[in-house]
Every structure is written in structure tokens, then in C-alpha cells.
N, C-alpha and C positions, 0 to 999 in steps of 0.2 A: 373541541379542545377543553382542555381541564387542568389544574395546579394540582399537584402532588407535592404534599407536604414532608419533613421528619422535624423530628427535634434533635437538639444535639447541647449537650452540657459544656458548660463554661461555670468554672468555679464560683461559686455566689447568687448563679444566674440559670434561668431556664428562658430560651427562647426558642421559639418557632421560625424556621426557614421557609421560604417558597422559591421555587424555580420561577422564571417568569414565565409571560403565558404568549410565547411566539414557537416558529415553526422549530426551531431547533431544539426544543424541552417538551414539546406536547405530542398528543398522540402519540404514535407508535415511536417518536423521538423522543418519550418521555423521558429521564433518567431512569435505570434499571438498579445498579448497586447490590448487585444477589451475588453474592458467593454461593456454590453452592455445589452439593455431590448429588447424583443421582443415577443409580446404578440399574441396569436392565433396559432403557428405555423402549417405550413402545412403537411398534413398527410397521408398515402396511409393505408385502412383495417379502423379497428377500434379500437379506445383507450377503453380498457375497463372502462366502468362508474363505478364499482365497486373503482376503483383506485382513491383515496384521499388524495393527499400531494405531497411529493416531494423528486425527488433523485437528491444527489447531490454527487459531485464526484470534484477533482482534478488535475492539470496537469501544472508542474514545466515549467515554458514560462517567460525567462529572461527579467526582464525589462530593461536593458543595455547591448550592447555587453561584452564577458567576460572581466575582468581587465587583465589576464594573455595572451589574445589571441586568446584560444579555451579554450572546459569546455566542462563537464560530463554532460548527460540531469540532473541526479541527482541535478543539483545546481543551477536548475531552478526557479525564485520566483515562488510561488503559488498563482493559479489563480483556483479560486471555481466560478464551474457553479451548477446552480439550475435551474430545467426542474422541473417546479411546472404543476402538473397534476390533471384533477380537472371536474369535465361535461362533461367526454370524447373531451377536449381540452390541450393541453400542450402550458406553458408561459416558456419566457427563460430569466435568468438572470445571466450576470456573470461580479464580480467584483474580483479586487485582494484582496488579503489577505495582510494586511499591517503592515507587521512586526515592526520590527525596523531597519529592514536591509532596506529595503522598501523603507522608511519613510528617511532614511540618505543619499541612494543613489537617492530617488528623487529631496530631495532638492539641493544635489549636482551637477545632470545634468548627470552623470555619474556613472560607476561600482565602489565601493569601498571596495569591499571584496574578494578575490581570490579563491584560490584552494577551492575544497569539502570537507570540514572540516579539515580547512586548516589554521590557523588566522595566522601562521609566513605567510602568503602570501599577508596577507593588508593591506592598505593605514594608514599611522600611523596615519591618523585622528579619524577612528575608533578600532583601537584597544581597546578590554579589551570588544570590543562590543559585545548583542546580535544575533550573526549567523544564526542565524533559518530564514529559506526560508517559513517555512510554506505547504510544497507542497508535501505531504507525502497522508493526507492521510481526508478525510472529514465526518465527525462524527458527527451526531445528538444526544445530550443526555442531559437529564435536562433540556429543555428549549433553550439549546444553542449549535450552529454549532462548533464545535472544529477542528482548523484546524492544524493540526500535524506532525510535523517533528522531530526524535528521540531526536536527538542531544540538543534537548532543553525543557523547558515547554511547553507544547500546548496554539495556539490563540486560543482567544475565538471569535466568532463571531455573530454576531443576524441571526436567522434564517430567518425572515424574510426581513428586509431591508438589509442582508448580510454586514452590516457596521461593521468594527472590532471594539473590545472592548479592546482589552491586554490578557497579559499571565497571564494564571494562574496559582498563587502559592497558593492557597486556605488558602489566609491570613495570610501567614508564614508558614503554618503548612507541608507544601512538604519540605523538608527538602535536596536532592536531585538536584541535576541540569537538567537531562533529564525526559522527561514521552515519552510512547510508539508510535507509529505511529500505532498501532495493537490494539487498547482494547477488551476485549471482554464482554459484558453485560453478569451475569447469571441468566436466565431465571426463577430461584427459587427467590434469592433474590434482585432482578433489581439491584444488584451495577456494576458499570462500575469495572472491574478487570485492571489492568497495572503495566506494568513494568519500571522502566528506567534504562538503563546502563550505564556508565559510567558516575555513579551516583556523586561523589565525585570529578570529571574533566577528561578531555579529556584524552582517553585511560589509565585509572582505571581500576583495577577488579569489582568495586563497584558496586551492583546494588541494587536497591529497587524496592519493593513488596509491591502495593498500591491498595485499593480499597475504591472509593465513591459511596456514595448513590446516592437515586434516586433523589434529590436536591441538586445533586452536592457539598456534600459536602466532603471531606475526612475523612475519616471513619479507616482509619487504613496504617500503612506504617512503614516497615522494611529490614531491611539491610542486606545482606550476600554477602558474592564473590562467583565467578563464577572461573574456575578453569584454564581461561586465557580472555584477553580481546579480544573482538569479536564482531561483528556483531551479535545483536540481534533482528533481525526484527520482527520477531513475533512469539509466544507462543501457548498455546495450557492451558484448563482448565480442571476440573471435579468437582464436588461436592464438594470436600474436599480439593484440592491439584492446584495448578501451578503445569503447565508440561510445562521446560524449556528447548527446543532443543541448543546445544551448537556447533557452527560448525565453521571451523579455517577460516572465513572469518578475517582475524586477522589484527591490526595496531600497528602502534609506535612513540612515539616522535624521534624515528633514520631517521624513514621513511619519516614522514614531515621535519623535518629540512634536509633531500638530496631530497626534491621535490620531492618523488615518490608518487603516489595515496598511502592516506589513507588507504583503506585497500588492503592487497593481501592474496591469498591462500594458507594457507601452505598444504602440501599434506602430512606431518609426522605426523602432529597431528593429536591425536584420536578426536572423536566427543565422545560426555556426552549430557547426560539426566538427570537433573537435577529436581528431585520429592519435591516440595517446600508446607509445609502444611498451608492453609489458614484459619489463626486462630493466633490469641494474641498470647505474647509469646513468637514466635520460636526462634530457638537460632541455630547455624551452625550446631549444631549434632544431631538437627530435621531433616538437609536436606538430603534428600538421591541422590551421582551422580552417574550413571551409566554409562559404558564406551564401546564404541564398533569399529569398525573400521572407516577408514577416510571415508567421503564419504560427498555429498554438499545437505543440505536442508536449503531454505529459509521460506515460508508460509508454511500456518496448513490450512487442514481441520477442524477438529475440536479432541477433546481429552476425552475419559470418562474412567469408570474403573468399572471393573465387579471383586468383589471380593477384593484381594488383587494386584489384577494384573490390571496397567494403560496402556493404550495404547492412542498413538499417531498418526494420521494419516500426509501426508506427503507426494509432489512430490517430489522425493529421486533422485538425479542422481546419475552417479560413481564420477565424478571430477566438478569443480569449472564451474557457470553458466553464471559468471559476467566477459565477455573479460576488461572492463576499471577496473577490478579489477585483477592485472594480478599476475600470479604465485610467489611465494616469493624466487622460487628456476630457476626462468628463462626456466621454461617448455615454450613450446608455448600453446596458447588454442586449447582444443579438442569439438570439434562441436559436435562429437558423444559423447563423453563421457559427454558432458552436457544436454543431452537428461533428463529429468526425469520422472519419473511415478509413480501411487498414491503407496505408500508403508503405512504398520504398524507396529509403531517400540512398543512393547509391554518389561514391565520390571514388573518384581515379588518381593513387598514390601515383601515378605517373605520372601525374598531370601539372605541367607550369603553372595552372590558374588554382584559383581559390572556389572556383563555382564548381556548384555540383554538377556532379555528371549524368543525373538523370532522376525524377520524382516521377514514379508511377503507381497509379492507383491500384489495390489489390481487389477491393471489394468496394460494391454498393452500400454493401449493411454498414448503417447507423450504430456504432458503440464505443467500447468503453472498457477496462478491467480484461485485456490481454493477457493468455496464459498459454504454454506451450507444454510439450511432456520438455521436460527440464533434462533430461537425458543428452538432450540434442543444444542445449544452449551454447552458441558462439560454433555451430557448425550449420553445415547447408539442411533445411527442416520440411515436412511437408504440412503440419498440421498445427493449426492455431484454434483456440475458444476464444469467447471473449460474450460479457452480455452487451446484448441490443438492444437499443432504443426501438422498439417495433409503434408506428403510429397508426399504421390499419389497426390494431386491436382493442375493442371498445374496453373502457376506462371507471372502474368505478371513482364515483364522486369521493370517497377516501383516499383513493390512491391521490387522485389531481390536488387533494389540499396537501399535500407531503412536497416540501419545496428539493427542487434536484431533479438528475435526470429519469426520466422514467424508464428503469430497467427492468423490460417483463419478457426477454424473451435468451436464452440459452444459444448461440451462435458455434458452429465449427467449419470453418474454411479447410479447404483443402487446393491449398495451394499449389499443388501440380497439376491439377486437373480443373480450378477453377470453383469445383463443384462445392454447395453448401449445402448445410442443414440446419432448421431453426425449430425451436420448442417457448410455446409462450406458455407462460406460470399462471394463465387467468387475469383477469379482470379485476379483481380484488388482494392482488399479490406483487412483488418484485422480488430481487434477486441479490444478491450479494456474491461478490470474487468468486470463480469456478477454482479447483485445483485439480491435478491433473495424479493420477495416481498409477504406476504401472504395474500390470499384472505380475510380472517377474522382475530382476536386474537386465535382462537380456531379450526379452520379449520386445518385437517391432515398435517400432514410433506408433503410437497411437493406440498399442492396445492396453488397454486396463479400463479407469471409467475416473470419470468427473463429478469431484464431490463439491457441493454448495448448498449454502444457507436458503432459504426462501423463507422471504418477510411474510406472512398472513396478515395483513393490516386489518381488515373485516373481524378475524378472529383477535388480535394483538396475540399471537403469537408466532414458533418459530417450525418451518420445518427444515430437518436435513437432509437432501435429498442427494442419490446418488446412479448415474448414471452410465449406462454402457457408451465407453468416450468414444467410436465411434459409430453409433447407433441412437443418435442423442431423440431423434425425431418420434423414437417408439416410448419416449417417455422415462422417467425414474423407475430403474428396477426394486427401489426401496426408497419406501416416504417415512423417513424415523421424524416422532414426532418428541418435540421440544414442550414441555410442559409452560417454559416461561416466553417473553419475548425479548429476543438477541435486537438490540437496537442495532441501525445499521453500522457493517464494521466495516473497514480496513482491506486489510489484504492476511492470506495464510496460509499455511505451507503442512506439507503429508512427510512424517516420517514413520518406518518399519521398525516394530519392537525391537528388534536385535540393535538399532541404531540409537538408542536411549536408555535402552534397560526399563524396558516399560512389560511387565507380566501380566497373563491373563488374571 
């Protein structure tokens, strides 16, 4: 481990910054802060020429040491890279996303906002200010990059020159204080689906239930609670309904005003499913919750319904995944018990009870960062990635100093048949979010290929690697290599030049 320094001017004054010297700022977690263009990158195999546009992706990289001293990768500003792909050549461009948080601690030379969602923790200059980091989550829709952090409204940014625009409140009419870091487009009707929670302020029950069209504009948006405040990262759809997983990542204003993290695990509380109908209207005794035992989901594969009976898919663990989210009850964190694997949690709209109607396991593999071909979201699917925690594969001593799950291995289920396949990054590597990219508009569930980041930790830096998505096992058909190192990111999403106005 090592400090990386800069300097930064303040009127009168010259001082030196340091990051401090723990797992979230050093090595390969070092701060990065590169803007930068680089056009032609270099590449081993072949970029498919079928591929036209661009994936672009996320990853929280502070632009000032923290104000409190240390800090959660979570509360990292957002930094959006676009690997625009185009004549079997890949350009690289990546700027920050310029909040308002941004934009007040650059002018100031310094950090001015503290804990992760946390405002009693900052500098009274900006009090009462917008919080959002931005670095959640990178979304192309409508014409415009959306870059997203729960906690707040989503930035907007241009696709192409990536110059931010502002948040959008879609002209008054979001009514709400959060939108989602998760949307999900439906493939029937192009409208971007979302949620926000603690819709009405900070740890609320409140949430709203929004969906825009395909020109962005708001189309509809409604209110209900949720049956405690939580962590709601992301959701799950169908044809007809929001399918709202409810799990006791929980906070408090007790919790922030005695300095502890935002949220912690409660292990008494049940976990709910929440059956939300999408359609004008609804009113609380539309929604249907469902109740079943404690247990930790964050991300969704995808969610559809056959019949009257919806089902949810899900890496499911036993107990809590997030150690800087730490127990509410002073447990220590269980490594094993955060293991999770794809589960289906299914509940019965025909049913007098509130219990589910059935939790079945889908897969043995160990992971993490579910992705599907999005084509198919909120209908019946057969094909899921996701990376794996693989523990048979020997480890280099860099990787195991890197705090988090160790993700070195590329996963694709095939959930009609059972059958998988697994591709591990090496010994001295992991992996970051797969995205799914398909060959044509029309081409089957599953054909195209699987683009993702791989960490080189050994080397510190990054490759882009891209894969025949269902042929994962015969390796990357192109290892485009990254000049710098992409700290780990977030989540990110594949859009076609026609869809942005993005030119060779």
C-alpha cells in the first residue's frame, strides 16, 4: 500500500492532500481522477464489426480525500467511462459526472460533505445541499446518459460529448426526492420503469412508482409505503406489476445523529415482497405484501409471471453481504453466511396468505452482479450471467489484500436446461458487472456477447474484455487493453449508435 498525493489551491494558501492509507484508497482502490480521451485502443483477437456504439459504465473515485478521514468506496464521486466501439476499433472517453456536490467541492479545493448519506456530517457551507455522487449506476435512455445515485434525482448527461446537463425532475412533475440506480426498460412498451425510496426524505417509508416514455418524459408516478425503511436497490418487473423485494438493510435518524453507517442489518426482521400493479390508479389495498423469513437480497435477475403466480429471481444469501454495513444487533460478519446463489422466490396473487408460495434454488454457483439479455426483462427468460465467487482457484497474495468479494470468475446459467458455464480471469485478476449486448434487435435470447471490465491488479491496470455470450468458456474473443486503471465500478449498460447519436 502506498498514499497518493495532489495539491490543490485555496486562495492565500498552498496545501498538500493525502488519501488515507486503508483498503478503500490504496492499491488498485487507489483514487484515479483521469479524465481523459484515447482513441484507437489496443487490442488482442478481434472486436466484433457487428458491434456499433457504446458501453458505458461507472465507478465512485473521490475527487478529494474524505472530509471525516476514511470513507466507504460507496461515497465515491462518479466517474462515467465510455469505450465507444465502432469498425472493429474501441475509443475511450471518461469524464466526471458533475454533480452539485462536484461542482461546490471543486470550487472549494476541498471535501465538503461527509459520511454516506450522512448530511449531519458537513461542512455548514453546504448544508440543505444536493448529495448525490452520481456513481451508482450509467444508463442510456431517450437520447441521454443518466447517471444515478438512489439517494437523489438522476444526472442527466449527453451521450456523446459526456458533458453533464443537471437533474432531472421532468419539469416539476417527479414529485418525490429519489429515482432508482436500477431502472428497468419494458421491452413491450419502451418505458424506462423506476422507483424511488425515501421518496418524501431521508429514511421515510415513502416510495414512488414512476414510469417514462420513450422521450423521456414522465408518464405516470405514485405513492405508497413500504412496510419499513430500507435499502432498495433494485426491483424486479412483469407485464403487469412492480415486483418489490423488501430486505432489512435498514437506517435511522438515531443512527446518523450517534455516527454509525447509514444503514445496518437487522436479522429479526422479516423480508416482504411487495406485488405493486402498473396502471393509474392504485391505491395501498391494490398492493399486495408478501412475508417470508429473514434472509439478504440485493440485485434481480429479472422478474415475470405465469398465471397468477409472479416470480422473482435473486442471489439470495443466509445473512447480511455488506461488512461497512454492519449488524444492528453487534453480530460480527459471516463470510459464509454471505455466500449467495441464484434463488426464485415465487408468491400466489390468488392466495388468502401473505406467505410465499415457494423459494427454490437455481444454481450452486456462488455470486453476485446478475445480468440478463434485457430484451427479455419482466417476461419468461432462459439465460442469466452473473460473476462468481470461485474458491477452488488459487489466489494471488494481491488479490486477497483487496477487501470485498472475490470476483474471478464469469458465470452463465441456463435455466431451462440447468446447464452452466464458468471462465476464471486468473489468479492475479477480478472482474467487474458483465453487460449483455445483442447481435441484432431480433436475434434469440442470448445471442450476441458479454462485455466487462477485468481488474489486472498485478499489472494495476484495466482490460475490456468481450465475450461470445453464449460460448463464455472458449474465453474473450477480444482483450482491449486499458492504458490506465478503472478502479472498481458500479454497474453499466450497452447502447447502439443510432440510439444516441454517437458517430464513427
Amino acid at each position: 500500500n502506498y498514499i497518493v498525493s495532489h495539491t490543490y489551491k485555496i486562495p492565500g494558501e498552498r496545501v498538500m492532500a493525502h488519501f488515507p492509507q486503508t483498503p478503500a484508497f490504496t492499491g488498485f482502490n487507489t483514487p484515479s481522477r483521469i479524465e481523459a480521451d484515447i482513441a484507437d485502443l489496443a487490442f488482442e483477437g478481434t472486436i466484433p464489426p457487428e458491434l456499433n456504439g457504446a458501453f458505458y459504465r461507472v465507478q465512485p473515485d473521490p475527487q478529494f480525500p474524505p472530509r471525516l478521514g476514511d470513507d466507504i468506496s460507496f461515497n465515491g464521486d462518479g466517474m462515467i467511462t465510455r469505450f465507444h466501439i465502432h469498425d472493429g476499433q474501441c475509443d475511450f472517453r471518461q469524464r466526471w459526472a458533475r454533480t452539485d456536490k462536484w461542482k461546490l467541492e471543486n470550487a472549494a479545493g476541498k471535501a465538503l460533505f461527509g459520511a454516506y448519506r450522512n448530511p449531519l456530517t458537513d461542512d455548514e457551507s453546504v448544508k440543505g445541499q444536493n448529495r448525490s455522487t452520481a456513481n451508482t449506476n450509467a444508463f442510456p435512455f431517450a437520447g441521454k446518459l443518466w447517471a444515478m445515485k438512489e439517494d437523489s434525482p438522476s444526472l442527466l448527461m449527453d451521450p456523446v460529448t459526456m458533458e453533464t446537463i443537471g437533474f432531472e425532475k421532468f419539469g416539476g412533475k417527479m414529485t418525490g426526492q429519489t429515482f432508482t440506480a436500477h431502472p428497468k426498460v419494458d421491452p413491450k412498451t419502451g418505458n424506462m420503469v423506476a422507483i424511488g425510496y425515501a421518496a418524501s426524505g431521508l429514511c421515510t417509508d415513502d416510495v414512488t412508482y414512476m414510469e417514462i416514455n420513450s422521450a423521456g418524459e414522465l408518464v405516470r408516478e405514485l405513492w405508497f409505503k413500504a412496510p419499513y425503511y430500507c435499502m432498495m436497490h433494485d426491483f424486479g418487473i412483469t407485464q403487469d406489476y412492480l415486483v418489490l423485494h423488501i430486505v432489512p438493510s435498514i437506517g435511522s435518524w438515531d443512527r446518523l445523529e450517534k455516527g454509525m453507517p447509514h444503514f445496518g442489518f437487522d436479522t429479526s426482521l422479516p423480508v416482504y415482497l411487495g406485488i405493486i400493479p402498473r396502471r393509474d390508479g392504485v391505491t395501498e389495498g391494490d398492493i399486495r405484501w408478501f412475508k417470508r423469513d429473514n434472509c439478504f437480497a440485493s440485485h434481480v435477475f429479472n422478474a415475470f409471471q405465469e398465471g397468477t403466480r409472479i416470480h422473482i429471481d435473486v442471489p439470495e444469501a443466509q445473512n447480511n453481504m455488506f461488512p461497512f454495513f454492519p449488524d444492528v444487533h453487534g453480530a460480527p460478519f459471516d463470510p459464509a453466511a454471505a455466500a449467495s446463489r441464484p434463488t426464485r422466490w415465487t408468491v400466489d396473487l390468488a392466495s388468502n396468505s401473505d406467505a410465499f408460495d415457494a423459494v427454490t434454488r437455481l444454481s450452486e454457483a456462488v455470486g453476485e452482479f446478475p445480468r440478463i439479455d434485457d430484451r427479455f426483462a419482466g417476461q419468461p427468460y432462459r439465460y442469466g450471467w452473473m460473476l462468481e465467487v470461485n474458491q477452488t482457484r488459487p489466489v494471488d497474495t494481491a488479490v486477497r489484500s483487496i477487501s470485498g468479494m472475490l470476483l474471478n470468475s464469469l458465470c452463465l446459467i441456463d435455466f431451462s436446461t440447468g446447464k452452466e458455464q464458468h471462465w476464471w480471469c486468473g489468479s492475479a485478476s477480478t472482474l467487474q458487472e458483465p453487460c449483455f449486448v445483442a447481435r441484432s434487435k431480433n436475434a434469440p435470447e442470448g445471442d450476441g456477447w458479454i462485455i466487462q471490465i477485468c481488474n489486472r491488479i498485478d499489472l494495476q491496470r484495466s482490460d475490456l474484455l468481450i465475450f461470445d455470450a453464449l460460448d463464455i468458456e472458449k474465453g474473450p474473443v477480444a482483450t482491449i487493453a486499458v492504458p490506465i486503471r478503472l478502479r472498481f465500478g458500479l454497474h453499466g449498460n450497452w447502447a447502439n449508435a443510432d440510439e444516441i447519436g454517437l458517430m464513427a
